[in-house]
N, C-alpha and C positions, 0 to 999 in steps of 0.2 A: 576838367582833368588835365594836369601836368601829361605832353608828349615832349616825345624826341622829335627837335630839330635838325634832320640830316642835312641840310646845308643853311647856315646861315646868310641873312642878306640882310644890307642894313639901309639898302635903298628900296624904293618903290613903296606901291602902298598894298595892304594884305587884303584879300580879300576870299570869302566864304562859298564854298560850291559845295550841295547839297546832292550827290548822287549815286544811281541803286549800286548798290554790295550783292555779289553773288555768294550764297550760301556754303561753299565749299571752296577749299583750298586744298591745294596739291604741293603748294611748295611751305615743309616745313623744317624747323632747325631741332635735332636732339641733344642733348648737351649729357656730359657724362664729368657731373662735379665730384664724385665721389668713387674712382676706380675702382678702391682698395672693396667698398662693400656694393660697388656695381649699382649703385642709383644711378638717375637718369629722370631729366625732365622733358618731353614735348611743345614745343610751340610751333601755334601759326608764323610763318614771316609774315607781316600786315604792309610793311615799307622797308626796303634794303636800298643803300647804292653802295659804292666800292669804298665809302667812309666808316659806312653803320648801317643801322637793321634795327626796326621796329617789332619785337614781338611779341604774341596774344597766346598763353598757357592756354592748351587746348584742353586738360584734366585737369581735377583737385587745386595744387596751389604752390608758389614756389617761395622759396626764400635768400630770394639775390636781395642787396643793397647796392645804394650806390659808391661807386669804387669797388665793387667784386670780380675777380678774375673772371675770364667762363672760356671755357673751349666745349667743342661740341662739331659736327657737322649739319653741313647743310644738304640738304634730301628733296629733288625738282625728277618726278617719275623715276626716271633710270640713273639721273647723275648725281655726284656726291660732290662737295667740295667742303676739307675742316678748316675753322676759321678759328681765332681765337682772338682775345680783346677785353674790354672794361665796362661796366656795367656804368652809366652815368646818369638813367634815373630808373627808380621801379613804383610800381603800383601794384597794390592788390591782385591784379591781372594780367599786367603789363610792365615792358621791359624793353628799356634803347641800351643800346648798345654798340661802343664805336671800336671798332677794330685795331689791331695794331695794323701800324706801318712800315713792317717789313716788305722789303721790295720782292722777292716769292709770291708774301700773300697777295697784295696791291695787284701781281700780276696774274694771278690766279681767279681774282676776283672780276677784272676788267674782261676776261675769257667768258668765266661761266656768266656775266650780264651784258655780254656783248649781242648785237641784235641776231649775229649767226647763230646764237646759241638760245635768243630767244623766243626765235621766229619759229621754232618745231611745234614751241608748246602753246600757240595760237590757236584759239577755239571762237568760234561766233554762235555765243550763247544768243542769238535774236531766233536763231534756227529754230522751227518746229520738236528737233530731237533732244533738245534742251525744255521745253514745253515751263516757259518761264514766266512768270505775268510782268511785262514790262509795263514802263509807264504808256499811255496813251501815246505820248509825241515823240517818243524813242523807236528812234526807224532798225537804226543798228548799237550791235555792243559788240565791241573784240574784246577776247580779255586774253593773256597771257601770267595768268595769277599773280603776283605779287610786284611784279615791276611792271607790266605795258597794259594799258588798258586806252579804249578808243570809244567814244559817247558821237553818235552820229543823229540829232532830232529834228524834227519836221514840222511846220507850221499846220496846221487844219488844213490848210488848201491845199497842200502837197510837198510844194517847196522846202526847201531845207533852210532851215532858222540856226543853228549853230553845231558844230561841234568840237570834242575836247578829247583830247591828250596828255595821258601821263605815263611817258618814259621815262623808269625809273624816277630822279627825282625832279626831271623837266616837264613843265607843263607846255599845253598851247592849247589857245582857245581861238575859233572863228565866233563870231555872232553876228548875223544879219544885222545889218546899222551901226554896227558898232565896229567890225574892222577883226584884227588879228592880235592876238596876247600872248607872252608867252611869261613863265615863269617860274619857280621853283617852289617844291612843294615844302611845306613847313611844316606838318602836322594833320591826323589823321585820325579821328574817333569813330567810336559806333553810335550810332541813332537808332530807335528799336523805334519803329510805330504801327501803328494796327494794320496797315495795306502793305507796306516792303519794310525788308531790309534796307537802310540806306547807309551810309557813311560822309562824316560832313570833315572838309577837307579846309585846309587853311594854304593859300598859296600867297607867298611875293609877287606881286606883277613886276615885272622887267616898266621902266618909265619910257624906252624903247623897244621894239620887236629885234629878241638877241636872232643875230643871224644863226649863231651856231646851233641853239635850241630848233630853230627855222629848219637846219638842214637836215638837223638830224629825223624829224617829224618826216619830211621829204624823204628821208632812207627807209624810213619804215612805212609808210603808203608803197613805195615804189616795190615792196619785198610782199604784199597782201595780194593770195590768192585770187583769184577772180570769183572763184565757186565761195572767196565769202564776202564779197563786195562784189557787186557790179560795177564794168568798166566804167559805164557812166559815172558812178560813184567815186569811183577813185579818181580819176580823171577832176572830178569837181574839188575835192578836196585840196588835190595838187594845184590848179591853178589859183586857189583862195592862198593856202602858203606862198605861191609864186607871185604875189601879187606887190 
């Protein structure tokens, strides 16, 4: 299945990561195509950064094409932000969508997906009160729904074997043996199979660890509560990026 590409790269090599989808989403876009008789369609955001936005019709069915205008708001608990822009490819169910370039929105957009602004909506679905069935070797998950999500997993013996990061549309991967990656995200489907939800991701590797991907991974460890990471935990994470 055709997705939207929010950032293109035409180096490095692409490579496939396979992991759990949590069932629910809080941040979605309503769009309002038809004023005059007050229609309105619903979506998931599935992938946003401050260029374009990935999203999954939550009811029924839509009828964008590609090249169709859209405006609509964006809806994350309490905040709102209206966006508007071009439809550049659709499916059945799905819909990318690249923003315009006015200097307003650009700035409006870099506020509401800035980490001040993402850091509130931080939840560590690994908790008991989430009563979630992760994989076996998934120690922790932070999720901040549609842009920040953090994969913390653990070898049998205890140790930690890798984890991943994807802010907005940067990646970063540790993997025991294998060192630190960072990348940019390319695309993003759904996988349905008989034990979880999953979602299988297509990411650029950077052919170098980009520093600025680096830093930014480092702002957001540095801003996680302790009550959902142990200092140990954070502490480990930080020196593997430091490294």
């Amino acid at each position: 299945m055709k997705q939207f590409s929010l950032i293109k790269n035409e180096e490095g090599i692409n490579e496939k990561r396979v992991l759990p989808r949590f069932p629910f989403c809080y941040f979605i876009f309503k769009t309002m195509r038809d004023q005059a008789r007050g229609e309105s369609k619903t979506f998931e955001v599935k992938d946003i950064s401050v260029t374009g936005m990935q999203l999954a019709i939550i009811d029924g069915k839509h009828d964008f094409h590609k090249s169709s205008t859209f405006y609509g708001t964006i809806h994350w608990g309490n905040q709102e932000l209206e966006v508007h822009g071009s439809v550049v490819w659709a499916t059945p169910s799905r819909v990318g969508v690249e923003f315009d370039r006015g200097t307003k929105l650009v700035a409006g957009l870099k506020n509401f997906l800035s980490l001040d602004n993402i850091m509130p909506n931080l939840r560590p679905l690994h908790a008991p009160d989430y009563a979630l069935e992760l994989p076996g070797n998934l120690k922790y998950w932070l999720r901040a729904d549609g842009p920040l999500e953090l994969f913390l997993w653990k070898h049998s013996h205890g140790e930690y074997s890798k984890f991943q990061m994807i802010i907005l549309e940067n990646f970063i991967e540790w993997e025991d043996g294998h060192g630190l990656k960072t990348g940019r995200l390319l695309s993003k489907r759904d996988v349905d199979t008989p034990l979880i939800t999953e979602d299988e991701f297509i990411f650029s590797i950077d052919n170098t660890v980009n520093k600025n991907t680096e830093n930014l991974g480092l702002e957001f460890i540095k801003r996680i509560p302790e009550e959902f990471l142990s200092k140990e935990c954070i502490e480990f994470i930080k020196f593997k990026l430091n490294l």
